[in-house]
N, C-alpha and C positions, 0 to 999 in steps of 0.2 A: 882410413876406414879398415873394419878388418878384413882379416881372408874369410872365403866363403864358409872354411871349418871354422874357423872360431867364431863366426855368429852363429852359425849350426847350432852350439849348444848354449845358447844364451837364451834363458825364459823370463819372459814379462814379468811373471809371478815371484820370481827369485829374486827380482831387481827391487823391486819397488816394496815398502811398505808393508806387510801381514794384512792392515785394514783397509790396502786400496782395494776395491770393489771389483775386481775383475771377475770376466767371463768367457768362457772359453765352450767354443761349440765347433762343429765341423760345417762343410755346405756354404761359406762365406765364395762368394766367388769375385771374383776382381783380377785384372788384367789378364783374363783368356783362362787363368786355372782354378780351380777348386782346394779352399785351403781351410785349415783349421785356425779358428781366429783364437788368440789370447790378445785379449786387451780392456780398456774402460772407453764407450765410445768410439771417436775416429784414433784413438792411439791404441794398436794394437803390433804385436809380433805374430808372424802368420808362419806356416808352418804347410807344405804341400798336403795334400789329403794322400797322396801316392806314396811320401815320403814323410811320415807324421814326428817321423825325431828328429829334422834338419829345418831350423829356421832359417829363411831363404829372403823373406822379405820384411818391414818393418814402415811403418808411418807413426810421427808424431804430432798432434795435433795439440801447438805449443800450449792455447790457451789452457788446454785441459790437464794441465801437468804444471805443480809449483816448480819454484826457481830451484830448492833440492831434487825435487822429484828429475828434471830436466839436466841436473847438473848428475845424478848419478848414470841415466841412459849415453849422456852427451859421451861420460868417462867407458864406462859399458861398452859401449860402438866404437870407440875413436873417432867421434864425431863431432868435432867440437862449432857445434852450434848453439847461437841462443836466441830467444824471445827476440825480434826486432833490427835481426840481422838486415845492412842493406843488399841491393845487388851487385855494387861492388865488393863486398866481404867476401857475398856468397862466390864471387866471380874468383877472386884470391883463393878462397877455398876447396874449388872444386871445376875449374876452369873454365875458361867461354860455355856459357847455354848453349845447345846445337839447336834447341828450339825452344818458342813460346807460345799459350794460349791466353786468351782472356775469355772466361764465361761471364764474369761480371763486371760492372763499370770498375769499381773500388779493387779489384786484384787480379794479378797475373802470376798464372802459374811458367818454370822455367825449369825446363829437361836438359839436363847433364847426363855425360858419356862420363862416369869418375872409372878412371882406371888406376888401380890399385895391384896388389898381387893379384886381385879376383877382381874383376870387372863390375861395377854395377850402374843400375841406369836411376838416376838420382832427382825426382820431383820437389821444386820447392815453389812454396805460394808466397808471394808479397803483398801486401793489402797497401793501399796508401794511407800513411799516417800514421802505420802500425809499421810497416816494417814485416821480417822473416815470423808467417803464422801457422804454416804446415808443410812438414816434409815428409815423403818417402822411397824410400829404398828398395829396388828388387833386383836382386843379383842379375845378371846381363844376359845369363845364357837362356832365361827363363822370357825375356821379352818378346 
């Protein structure tokens, strides 16, 4: 994954597309801080409200993103995930889960410590039958 500077300057809007649909507004709030969201839907790059030029955190929510669209963020991030990943992949790529949830019958969500040059704490959802459906990313020191 990268260091916490080199996603700093990485925008949703840069990466993807001229006609992907994005929207970008302040006041999103999600895990404890207030952030500015760019994104289409659950895939967005977020951005502190305190610290509005430093991308810090990041969710992909696979279904809503094609197999380029996926394969440019994937290269983007150093993140090399895709659509249907199992929990062993994920487990080879980002080590033991320190923990799990389930809110719904059909999927578990699965929290990684990815330590990297910059730490970050890493959510990934499996659905059964589907495979890796949603990830995201928030830099460590921000948890």
């Amino acid at each position: 994954m990268l260091s916490h500077l080199q996603l700093s300057t990485l925008r949703l809007r840069k990466l993807l597309e001229p006609d992907a649909r994005l929207i970008e507004h302040k006041g999103w709030e999600w895990m404890g801080h207030d952030w500015w969201y760019e994104g289409i839907g659950f895939t967005w790059f977020g951005r502190l409200e305190r610290e509005p030029s430093r991308t810090a955190a990041f969710e992909l929510s696979l279904s809503e993103l094609s197999a380029d669209q996926l394969a440019v963020l994937s290269s983007a991030l150093a993140f090399p995930i895709n659509h249907g990943m199992s929990l062993p992949e994920l487990t080879a790529l980002l080590g033991k889960p320190v923990s799990s949830e389930q809110f719904v019958p059909d999927r578990k969500s699965y929290d990684f410590q990815v330590s990297s040059e910059s730490g970050y704490m890493v959510s990934a959802t499996i659905q059964k039958g589907s495979g890796l459906i949603h990830v995201s990313a928030l830099a460590a020191d921000l948890v």
